[in-house]
C-alpha positions as CSV (number, residue, x, y, z in Angstrom):
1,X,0.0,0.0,0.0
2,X,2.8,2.2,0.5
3,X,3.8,1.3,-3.1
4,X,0.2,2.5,-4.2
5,X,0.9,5.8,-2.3
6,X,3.9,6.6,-4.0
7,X,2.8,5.5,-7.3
8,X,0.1,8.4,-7.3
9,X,2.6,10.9,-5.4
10,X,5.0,10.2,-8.7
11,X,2.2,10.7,-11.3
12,X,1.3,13.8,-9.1
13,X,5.0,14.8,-9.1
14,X,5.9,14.3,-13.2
15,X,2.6,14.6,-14.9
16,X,3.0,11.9,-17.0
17,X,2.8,8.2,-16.6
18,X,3.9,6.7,-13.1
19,X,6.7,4.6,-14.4
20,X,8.3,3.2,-11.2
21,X,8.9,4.0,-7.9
22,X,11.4,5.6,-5.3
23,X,14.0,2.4,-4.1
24,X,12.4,0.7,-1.0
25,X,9.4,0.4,-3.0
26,X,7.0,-2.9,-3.4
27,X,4.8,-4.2,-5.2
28,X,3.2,-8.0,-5.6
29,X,0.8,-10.0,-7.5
30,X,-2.4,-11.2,-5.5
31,X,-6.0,-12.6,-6.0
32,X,-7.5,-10.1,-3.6
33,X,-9.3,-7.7,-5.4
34,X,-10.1,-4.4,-2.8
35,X,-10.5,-0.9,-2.7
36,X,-7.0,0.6,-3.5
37,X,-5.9,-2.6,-5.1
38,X,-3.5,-1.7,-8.2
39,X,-4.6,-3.1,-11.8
40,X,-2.6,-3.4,-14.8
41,X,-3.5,-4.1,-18.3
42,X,-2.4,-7.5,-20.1
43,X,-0.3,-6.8,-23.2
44,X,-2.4,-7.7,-26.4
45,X,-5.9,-8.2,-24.6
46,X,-8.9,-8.0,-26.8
47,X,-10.0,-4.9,-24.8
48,X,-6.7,-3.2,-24.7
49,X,-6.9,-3.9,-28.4
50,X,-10.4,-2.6,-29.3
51,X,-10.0,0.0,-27.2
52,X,-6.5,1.6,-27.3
53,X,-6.7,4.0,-24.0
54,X,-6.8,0.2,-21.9
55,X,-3.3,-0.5,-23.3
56,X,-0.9,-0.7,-20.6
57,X,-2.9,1.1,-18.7
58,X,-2.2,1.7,-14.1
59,X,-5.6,1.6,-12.4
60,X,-6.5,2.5,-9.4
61,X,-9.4,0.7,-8.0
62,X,-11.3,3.5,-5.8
63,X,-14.3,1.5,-4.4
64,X,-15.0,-2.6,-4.7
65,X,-18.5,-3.8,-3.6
66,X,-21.0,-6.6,-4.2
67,X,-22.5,-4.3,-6.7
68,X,-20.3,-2.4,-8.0
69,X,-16.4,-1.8,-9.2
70,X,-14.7,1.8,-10.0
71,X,-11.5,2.4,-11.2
72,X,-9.2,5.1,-12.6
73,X,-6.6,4.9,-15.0
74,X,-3.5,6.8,-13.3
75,X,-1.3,7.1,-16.0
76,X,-3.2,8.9,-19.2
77,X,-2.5,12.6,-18.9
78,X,-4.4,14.8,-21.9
79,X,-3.6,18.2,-23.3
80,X,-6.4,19.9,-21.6
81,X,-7.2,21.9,-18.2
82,X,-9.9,22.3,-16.5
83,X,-11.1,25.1,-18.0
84,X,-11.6,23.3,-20.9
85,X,-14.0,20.9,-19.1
86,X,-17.5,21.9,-19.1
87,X,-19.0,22.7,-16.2
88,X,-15.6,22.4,-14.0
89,X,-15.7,26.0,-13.3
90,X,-19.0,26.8,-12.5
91,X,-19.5,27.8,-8.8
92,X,-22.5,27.5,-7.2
93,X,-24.4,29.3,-4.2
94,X,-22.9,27.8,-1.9
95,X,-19.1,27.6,-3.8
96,X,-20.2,31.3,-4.3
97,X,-20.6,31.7,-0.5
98,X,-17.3,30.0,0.6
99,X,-15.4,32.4,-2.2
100,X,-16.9,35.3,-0.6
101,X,-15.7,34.4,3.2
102,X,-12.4,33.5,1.9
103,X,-11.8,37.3,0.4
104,X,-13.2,38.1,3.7
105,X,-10.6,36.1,5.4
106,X,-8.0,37.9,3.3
107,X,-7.9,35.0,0.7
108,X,-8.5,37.3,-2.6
109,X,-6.5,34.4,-4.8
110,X,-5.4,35.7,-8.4
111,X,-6.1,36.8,-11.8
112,X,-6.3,33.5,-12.8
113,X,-9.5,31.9,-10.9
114,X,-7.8,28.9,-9.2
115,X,-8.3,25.6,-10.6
116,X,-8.7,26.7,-14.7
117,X,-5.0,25.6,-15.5
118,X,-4.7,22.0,-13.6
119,X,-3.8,19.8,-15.8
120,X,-6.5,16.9,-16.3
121,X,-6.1,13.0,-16.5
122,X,-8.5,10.7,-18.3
123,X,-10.0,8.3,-16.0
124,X,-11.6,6.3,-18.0
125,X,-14.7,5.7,-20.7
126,X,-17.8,5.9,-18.3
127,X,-19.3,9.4,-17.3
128,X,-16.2,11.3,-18.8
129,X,-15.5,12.2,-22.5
130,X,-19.0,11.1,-23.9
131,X,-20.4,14.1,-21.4
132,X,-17.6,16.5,-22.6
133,X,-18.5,15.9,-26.1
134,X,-22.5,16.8,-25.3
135,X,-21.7,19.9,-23.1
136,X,-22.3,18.2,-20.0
137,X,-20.1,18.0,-16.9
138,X,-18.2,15.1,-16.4
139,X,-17.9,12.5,-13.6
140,X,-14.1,13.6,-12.1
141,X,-12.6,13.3,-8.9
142,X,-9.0,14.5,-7.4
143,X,-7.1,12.2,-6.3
144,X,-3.7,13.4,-3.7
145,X,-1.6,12.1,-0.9
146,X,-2.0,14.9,2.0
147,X,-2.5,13.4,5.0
148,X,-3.4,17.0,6.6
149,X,-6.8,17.0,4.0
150,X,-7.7,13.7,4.9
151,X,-10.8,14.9,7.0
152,X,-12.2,16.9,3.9
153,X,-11.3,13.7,1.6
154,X,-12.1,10.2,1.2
155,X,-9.6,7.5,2.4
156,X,-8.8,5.1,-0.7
157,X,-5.4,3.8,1.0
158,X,-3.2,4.7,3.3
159,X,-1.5,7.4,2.0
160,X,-4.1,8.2,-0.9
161,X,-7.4,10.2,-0.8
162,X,-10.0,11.5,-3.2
163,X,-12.1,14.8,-3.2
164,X,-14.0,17.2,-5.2
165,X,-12.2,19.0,-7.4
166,X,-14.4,22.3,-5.4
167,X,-12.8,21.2,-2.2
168,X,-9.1,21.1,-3.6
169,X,-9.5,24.5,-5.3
170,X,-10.8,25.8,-1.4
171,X,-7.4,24.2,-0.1
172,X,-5.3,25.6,-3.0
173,X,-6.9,29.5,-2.4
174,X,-6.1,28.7,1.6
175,X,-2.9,28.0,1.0
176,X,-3.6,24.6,2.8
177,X,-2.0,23.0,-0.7
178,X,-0.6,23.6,-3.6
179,X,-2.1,22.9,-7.6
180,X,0.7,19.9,-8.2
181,X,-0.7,18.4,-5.1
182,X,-3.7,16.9,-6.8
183,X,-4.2,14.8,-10.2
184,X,-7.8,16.1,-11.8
185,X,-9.0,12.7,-13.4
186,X,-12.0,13.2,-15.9
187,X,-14.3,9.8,-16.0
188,X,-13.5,6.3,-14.4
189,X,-13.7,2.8,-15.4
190,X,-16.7,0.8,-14.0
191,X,-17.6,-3.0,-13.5
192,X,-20.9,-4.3,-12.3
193,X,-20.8,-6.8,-9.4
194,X,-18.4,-9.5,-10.3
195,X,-18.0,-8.6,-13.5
196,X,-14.2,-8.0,-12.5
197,X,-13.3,-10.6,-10.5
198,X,-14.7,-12.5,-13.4
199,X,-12.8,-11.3,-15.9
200,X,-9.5,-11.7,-13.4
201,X,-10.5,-15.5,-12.8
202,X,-10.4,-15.4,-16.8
203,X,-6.7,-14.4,-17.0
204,X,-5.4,-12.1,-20.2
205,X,-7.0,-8.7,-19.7
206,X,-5.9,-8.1,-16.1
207,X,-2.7,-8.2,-13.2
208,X,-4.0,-7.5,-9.8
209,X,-1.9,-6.0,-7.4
210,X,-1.0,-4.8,-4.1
């Protein structure tokens, strides 16, 4: 899990594909499929094939349930910000509300509204680019490895959390983080119960790790 931790810190760090780790670090093939469990894409697999973003792909599973799977793909970085995204930059009342008590606080932020220029990761093919392409707001999440934010995010691993894009740009215009602390992913991967496990009992699409 440590691995896991510094795998996202390094895609964080480069913005580009999390190629390998610090020394010390570890990794190992297993069975047990979990939230924060590391998958990587078989070489050649029909689905890596028919659809090329699944080539040698890094995903990281963010919730596993009886019902339902969700991944992200941690190493696709795309030319576009998030003011590009649809949607991304809207505020509303209450985002309006929480703007206005941090210029009360002394928090006036720049020229440039905080959060337009971070740098945004596909995720994967459900609830992401099929949206952008419509004009509606995709399904994105921020993942980052601050253990000070972990009461405003959601504990994936130790050492990695998920939040709201709005709640990173709050910590980014308190000076509580920093813009390269967070990787904006735009859409996710989704299985329906089993349907993973399935296709890992299978063999040829999938490498579970932890």
């Amino acid at each position: 899990r440590d691995f896991r931790a510094r795998l996202v810190q390094q895609g964080l760090a480069e913005g580009s594909r999390p190629s390998s780790v610090e020394d010390g670090g570890w990794a190992y093939q297993t069975d047990l499929l979990e939230q924060g469990s590391l998958l990587l894409s078989v070489p050649g697999d029909y689905w890596s094939l028919r659809r090329q973003y699944f080539g040698k792909v890094v995903m990281l599973v963010l919730e596993h349930g009886d019902e339902f799977t969700m991944g992200v793909v941690l190493n696709r970085p795309t030319g576009l910000v998030a003011a590009n995204i649809s949607g991304l930059m809207e505020t509303d009342f209450a985002g309006q509300i929480q703007k206005e008590i941090l210029k009360f606080a002394g928090f006036s932020g720049t020229s440039t509204e905080v959060g337009e220029d971070w740098k945004v990761w596909f995720g994967g093919d459900c609830e992401g680019w099929e949206q952008l392409a419509s004009g509606e707001t995709p399904r994105h999440f921020c993942l980052h490895t601050l253990e000070h934010l972990e009461s405003s995010s959601r504990r994936i691993i130790k050492g990695v959390f998920v939040t709201s894009f709005a709640q990173a740009r709050a910590h980014v215009e308190k000076g509580e983080a920093s813009k390269e602390d967070f990787m904006l992913i735009v859409g996710y991967t989704g299985w329906s119960g089993g349907q993973l496990q399935s296709e890992l009992d299978r063999g040829g699409a999938w490498i579970l790790g932890a």
